[in-house]
C-alpha positions in Angstrom: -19.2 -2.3 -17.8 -21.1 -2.7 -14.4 -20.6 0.0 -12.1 -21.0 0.0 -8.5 -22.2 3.1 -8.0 -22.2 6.7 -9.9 -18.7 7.7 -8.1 -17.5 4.5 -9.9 -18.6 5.6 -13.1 -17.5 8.6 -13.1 -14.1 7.9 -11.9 -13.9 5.2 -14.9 -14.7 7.9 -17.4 -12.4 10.5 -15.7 -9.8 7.5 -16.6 -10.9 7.3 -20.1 -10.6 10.8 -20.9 -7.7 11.5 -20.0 -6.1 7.8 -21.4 -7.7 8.3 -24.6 -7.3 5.0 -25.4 -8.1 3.4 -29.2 -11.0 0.9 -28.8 -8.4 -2.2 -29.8 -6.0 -0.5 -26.8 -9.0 -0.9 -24.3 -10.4 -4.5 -25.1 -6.8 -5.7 -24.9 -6.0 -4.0 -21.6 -9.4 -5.1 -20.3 -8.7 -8.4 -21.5 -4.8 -9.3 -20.7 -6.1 -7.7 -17.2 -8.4 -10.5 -16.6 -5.8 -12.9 -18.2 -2.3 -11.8 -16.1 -1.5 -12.3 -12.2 -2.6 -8.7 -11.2 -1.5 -6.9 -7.9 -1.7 -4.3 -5.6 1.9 -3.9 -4.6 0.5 -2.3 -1.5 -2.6 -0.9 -0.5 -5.5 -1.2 1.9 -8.5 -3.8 2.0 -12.2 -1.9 1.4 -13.8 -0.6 4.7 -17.1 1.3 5.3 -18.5 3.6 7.7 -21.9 4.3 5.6 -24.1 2.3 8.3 -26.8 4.4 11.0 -24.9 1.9 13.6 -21.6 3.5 12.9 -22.8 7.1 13.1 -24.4 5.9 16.1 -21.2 4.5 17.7 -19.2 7.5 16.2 -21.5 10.2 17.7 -21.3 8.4 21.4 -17.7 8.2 21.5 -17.4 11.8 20.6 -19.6 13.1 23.0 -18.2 11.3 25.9 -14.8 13.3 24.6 -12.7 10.4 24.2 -10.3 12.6 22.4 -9.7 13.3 18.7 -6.6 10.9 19.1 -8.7 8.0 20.8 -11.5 8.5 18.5 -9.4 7.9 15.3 -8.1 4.7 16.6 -11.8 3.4 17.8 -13.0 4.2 14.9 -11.1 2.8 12.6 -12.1 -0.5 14.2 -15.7 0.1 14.3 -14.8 0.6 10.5 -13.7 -3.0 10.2 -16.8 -4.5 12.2 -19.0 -2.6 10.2 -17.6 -3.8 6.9 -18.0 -7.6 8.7 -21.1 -7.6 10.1 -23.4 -5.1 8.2 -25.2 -6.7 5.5 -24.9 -4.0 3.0 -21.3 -3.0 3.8 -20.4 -6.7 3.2 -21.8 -6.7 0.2 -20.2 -4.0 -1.3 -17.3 -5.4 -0.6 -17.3 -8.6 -2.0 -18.0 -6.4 -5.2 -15.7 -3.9 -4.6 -13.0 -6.9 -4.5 -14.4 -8.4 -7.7 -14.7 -5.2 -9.9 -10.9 -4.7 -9.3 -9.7 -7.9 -11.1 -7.2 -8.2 -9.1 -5.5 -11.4 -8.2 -3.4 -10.5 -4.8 -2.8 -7.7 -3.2 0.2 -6.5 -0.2 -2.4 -5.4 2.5 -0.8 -3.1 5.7 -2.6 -4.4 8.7 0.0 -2.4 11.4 2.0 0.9 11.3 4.6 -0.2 14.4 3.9 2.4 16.7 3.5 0.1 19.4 3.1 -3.8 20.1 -0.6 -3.3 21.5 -1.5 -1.1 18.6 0.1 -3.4 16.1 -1.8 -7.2 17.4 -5.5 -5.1 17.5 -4.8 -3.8 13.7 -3.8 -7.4 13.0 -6.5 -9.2 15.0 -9.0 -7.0 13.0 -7.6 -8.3 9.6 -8.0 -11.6 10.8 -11.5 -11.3 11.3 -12.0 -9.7 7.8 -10.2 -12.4 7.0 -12.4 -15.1 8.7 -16.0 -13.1 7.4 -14.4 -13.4 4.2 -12.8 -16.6 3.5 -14.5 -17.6 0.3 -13.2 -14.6 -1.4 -9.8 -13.7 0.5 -7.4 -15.9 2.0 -3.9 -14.8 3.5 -0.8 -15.8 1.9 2.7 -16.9 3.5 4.5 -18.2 0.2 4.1 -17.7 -3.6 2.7 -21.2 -3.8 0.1 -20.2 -1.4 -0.7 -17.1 -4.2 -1.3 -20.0 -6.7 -3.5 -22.1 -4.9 -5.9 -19.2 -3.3 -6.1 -18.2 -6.9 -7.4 -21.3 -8.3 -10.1 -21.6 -5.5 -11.1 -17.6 -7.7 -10.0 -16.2 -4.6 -7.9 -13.1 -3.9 -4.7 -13.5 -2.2 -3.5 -11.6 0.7 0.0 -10.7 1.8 0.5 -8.8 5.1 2.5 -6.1 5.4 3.7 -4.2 8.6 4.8 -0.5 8.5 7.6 -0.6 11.3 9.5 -3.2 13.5 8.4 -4.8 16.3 11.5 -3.0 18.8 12.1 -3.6 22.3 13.5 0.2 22.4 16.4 -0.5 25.6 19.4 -0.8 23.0 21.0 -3.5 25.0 20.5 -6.3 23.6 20.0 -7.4 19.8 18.5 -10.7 20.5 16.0 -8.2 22.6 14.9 -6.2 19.9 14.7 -8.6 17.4 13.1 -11.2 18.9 9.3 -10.3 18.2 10.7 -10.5 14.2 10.0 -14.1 14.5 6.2 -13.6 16.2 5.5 -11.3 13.9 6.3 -14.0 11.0 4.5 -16.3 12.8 1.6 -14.5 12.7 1.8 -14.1 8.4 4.1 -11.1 8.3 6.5 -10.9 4.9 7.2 -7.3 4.4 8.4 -5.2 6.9 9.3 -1.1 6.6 12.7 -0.2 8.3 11.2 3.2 8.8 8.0 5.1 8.7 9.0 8.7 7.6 11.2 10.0 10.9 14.2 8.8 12.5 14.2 5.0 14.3 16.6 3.0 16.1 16.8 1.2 12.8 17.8 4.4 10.9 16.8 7.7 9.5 13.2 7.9 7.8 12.2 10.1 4.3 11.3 13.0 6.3 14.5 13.3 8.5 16.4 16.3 6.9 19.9 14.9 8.3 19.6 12.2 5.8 21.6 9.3 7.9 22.3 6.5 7.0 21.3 2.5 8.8 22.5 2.2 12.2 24.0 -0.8 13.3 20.8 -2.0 14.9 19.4 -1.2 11.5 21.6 -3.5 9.6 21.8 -6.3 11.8 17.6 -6.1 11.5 18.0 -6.4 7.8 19.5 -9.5 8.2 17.4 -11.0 10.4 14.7 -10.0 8.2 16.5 -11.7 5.5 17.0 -14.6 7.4 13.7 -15.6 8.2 11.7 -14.8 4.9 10.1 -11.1 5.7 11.0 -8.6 2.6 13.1 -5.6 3.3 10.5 -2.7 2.2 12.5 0.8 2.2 9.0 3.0 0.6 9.3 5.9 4.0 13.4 5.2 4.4 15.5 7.7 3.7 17.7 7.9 1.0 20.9 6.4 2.3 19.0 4.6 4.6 17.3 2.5 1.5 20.5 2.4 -0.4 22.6 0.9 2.3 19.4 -1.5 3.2 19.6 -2.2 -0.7 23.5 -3.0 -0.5 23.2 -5.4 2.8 20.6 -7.2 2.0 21.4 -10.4 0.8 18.3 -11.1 -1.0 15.7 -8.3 -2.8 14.3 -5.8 -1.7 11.0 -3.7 -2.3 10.3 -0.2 -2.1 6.5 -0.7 -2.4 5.0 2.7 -2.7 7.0 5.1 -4.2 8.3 7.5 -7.2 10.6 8.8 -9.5 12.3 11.8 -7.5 13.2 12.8 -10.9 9.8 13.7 -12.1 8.7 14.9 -8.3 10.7 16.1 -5.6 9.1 14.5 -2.8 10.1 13.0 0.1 8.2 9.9 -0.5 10.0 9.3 -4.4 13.4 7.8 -4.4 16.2 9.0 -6.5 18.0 7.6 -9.3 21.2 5.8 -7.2 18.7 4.5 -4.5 16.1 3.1 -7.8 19.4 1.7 -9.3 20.6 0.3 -5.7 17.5 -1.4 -5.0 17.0 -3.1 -9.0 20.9 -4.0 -8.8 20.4 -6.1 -6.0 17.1 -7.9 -7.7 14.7 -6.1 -5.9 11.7 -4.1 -7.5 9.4 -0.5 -6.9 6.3 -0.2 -6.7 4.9 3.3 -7.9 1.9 4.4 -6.0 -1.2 5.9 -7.6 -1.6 9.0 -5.0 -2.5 12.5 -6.6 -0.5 14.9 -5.1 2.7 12.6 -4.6 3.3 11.9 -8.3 3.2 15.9 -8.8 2.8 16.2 -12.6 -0.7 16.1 -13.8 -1.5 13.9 -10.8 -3.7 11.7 -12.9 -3.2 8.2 -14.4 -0.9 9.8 -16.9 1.3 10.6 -14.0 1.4 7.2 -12.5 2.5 5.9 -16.1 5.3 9.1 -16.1 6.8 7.1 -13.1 6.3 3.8 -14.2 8.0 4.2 -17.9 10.8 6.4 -16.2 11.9 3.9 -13.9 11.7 1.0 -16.3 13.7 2.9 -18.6 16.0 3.7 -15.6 16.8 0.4 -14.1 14.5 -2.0 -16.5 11.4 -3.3 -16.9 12.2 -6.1 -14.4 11.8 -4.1 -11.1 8.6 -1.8 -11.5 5.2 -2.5 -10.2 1.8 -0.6 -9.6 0.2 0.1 -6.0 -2.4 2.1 -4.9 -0.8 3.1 -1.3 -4.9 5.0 -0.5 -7.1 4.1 2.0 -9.8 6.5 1.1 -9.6 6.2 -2.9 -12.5 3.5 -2.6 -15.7 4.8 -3.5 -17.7 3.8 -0.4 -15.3 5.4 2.2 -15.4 7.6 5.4 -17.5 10.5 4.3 -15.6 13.5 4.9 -17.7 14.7 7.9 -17.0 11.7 10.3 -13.2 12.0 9.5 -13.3 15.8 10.8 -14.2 14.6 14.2 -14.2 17.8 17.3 -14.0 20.9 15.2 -11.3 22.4 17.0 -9.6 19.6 18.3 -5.7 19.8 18.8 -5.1 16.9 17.4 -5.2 15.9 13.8 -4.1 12.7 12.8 -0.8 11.6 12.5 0.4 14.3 11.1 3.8 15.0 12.5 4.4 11.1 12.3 3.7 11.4 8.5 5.0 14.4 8.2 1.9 14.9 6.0 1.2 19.2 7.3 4.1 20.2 5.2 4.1 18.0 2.6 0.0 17.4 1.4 -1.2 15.0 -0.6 -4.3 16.7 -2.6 -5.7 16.0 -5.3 -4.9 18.9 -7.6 -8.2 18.6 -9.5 -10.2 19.8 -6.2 -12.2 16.4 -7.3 -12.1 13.7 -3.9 -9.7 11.3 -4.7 -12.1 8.7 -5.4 -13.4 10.7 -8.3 -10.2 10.8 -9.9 -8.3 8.8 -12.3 -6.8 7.1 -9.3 -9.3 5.4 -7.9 -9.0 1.9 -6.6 -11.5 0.4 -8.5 -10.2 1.6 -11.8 -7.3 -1.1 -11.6 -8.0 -2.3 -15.1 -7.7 0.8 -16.8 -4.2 0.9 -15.3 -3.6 -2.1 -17.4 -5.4 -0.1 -20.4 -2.5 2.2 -19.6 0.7 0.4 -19.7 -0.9 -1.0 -23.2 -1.2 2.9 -24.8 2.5 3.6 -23.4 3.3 0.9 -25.7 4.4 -1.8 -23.0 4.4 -5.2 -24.5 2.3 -8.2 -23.1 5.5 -10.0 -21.0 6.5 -6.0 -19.7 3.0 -5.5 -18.4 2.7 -9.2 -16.6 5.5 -8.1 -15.1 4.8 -5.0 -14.2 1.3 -5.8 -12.8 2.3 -9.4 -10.5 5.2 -11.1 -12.2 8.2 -8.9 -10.8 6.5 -9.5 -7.0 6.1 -13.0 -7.5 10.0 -13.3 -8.2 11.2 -11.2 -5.0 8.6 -12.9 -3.2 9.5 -16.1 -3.9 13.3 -15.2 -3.8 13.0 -14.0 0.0 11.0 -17.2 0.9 12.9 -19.6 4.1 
């Protein structure tokens, strides 16, 4: 094994340990890894902030008090250029890409906060995507998957965390009319709700626990009707059941849990898991420490995954990693603090995330853990010691995607 750096060993033995794996369990994971469609139901492409140049730009922006709010957003884009333009950064992540052995991955390049906000998170995905064209290409279609993969290139599929609303209520044509831009521009899956309450419906966090307003319905079918996936992973509870039961074709919740095994916000229960698989759809289970309580290891993630297989089948599970800072050449800790004292903390109240945290219980960083990004073929090591068969775990890491995907295409 060639590790990219001690933080990636590390978090590949962590893995080990705790999978104890026979040696013929871990050359035929390894292997049917490299062999199967692989995914990332949903996570985030690789950035870096390790440069001088983006301490640089980080440390002027504080001191001309920007605000802890503004600075988050500027930085995150710095982020991207960085990754783009420094030599080293780029670098890293054409390896970083490599080592995972993946073959696609559901990439979230806007949160729908606001339109603005949204088109400069996608126009800096673009650009990655430009800087990195002979190694990532986006993809609109499953037949676009196949073809990106035979060039040995990964495959992209954008994902948006929130619709594009007009926000007057007075027309539906109004607020669903930037649907359609935002498929033009490569959208094809599309949250209904990003923890709180929407026009659309009520979101994990809400306590009242409402259902799908009309708006909300008639946006799943438009959704439907021009080829974006219904994704339900922040909804509610009767919000994603009734999504599941409107929908006229599958739908995804693409980072969640078992709330059986974990009663978090973020997990689904049984009738929503059995809602969504009834109508063809499928779940991904996300590989976050903290929000798969149990041993919040790798073990855990496979607790979720062999409960909801068992639960609704094997036909409508998947694997994500849902982290943006489980790479092992992230923010360092100290440029993500920001102003000391500052007010401000992240979106916090829009996650939801002060009363519900997401910590690794180890006290380890998350990319030291079992967890980590890059440790993507021991999560097919995994599925092989829980005693998953080959077909269950091709499913299970692309195959399952590939069949909603392909059944929500126009």
């Amino acid at each position: 094994m060639n590790f990219l750096s001690p933080i990636h060993e590390e978090a590949w033995n962590c893995a080990l340990e705790i999978l104890k794996p026979t040696q013929a369990q871990l050359e035929h994971g390894l292997e049917i890894h490299n062999e199967f469609f692989t995914m990332d139901h949903f996570g985030f492409l690789p950035t870096s902030a390790r440069t001088r140049r983006f301490g640089e730009l980080f440390s002027a922006l504080r001191d001309k008090n920007v605000g802890q709010r503004e600075l988050m957003k500027r930085t995150e884009f710095i982020m991207y250029d960085e990754t783009c333009y420094d030599p080293e950064c780029a670098e890293m992540f054409r390896k970083t890409m490599k080592a995972s052995g993946l073959n696609a991955m559901v990439a979230t390049v806007a949160e729908g906060k606001s339109h603005m906000e949204d088109f400069k998170r996608m126009a800096a995905h673009t650009q990655v995507l430009r800087k990195f064209r002979d190694i990532i290409a986006k993809a609109d279609n499953a037949d676009d998957i196949a073809k990106i993969n035979a060039e040995g290139k990964m495959a992209i599929i954008w994902s948006v965390n929130g619709p594009p609303m007009a926000g007057e209520l007075q027309d539906m044509e109004q607020e669903l009319d930037l649907i359609d831009d935002w498929r033009r521009m490569g959208v094809r899956l599309m949250h209904l709700t990003y923890n709180r309450r929407n026009f659309v419906g009520d979101g994990c966090a809400e306590e009242a626990n409402g259902g799908l307003s009309a708006l909300g319905k008639d946006l799943v079918k438009r959704l439907n009707k021009c080829g974006i996936i219904v994704d339900v992973p922040h909804t509610g509870l009767r919000s994603s059941y009734e999504a599941a039961k409107v929908s006229e074709k599958p739908i995804m919740a693409s980072h969640t849990g078992a709330r059986a095994l974990h009663n978090f916000i973020r997990c689904k229960d049984d009738e929503t898991l059995k809602a969504i698989a009834d109508g063809g759809g499928m779940v991904g289970v996300f590989a976050y420490p903290g929000m798969l309580g149990l041993s919040n290891d790798i073990n855990a993630l496979m607790d979720h995954v062999e409960y909801i297989a068992k639960l609704v089948g094997v036909d409508h599970v998947g694997l994500c990693t849902d982290n943006r800072y489980n790479h092992d050449w992230n923010t360092p800790a100290e440029m993500l603090r920001g102003y000391t004292n500052a007010e401000f903390n992240g979106n916090r109240w829009w996650g939801n995330w002060a009363n519900y945290p997401y910590t690794n219980n180890s006290g380890k960083t998350l990319a030291n853990g079992s967890l980590a990004w890059l440790n993507w073929p021991l999560f097919t090591v995994a599925l092989v010691t829980r005693g998953f068969k080959d077909e269950e775990i091709a499913k299970i890491m692309g195959q399952n995607f590939l069949r909603v995907f392909k059944a929500n295409q126009i």
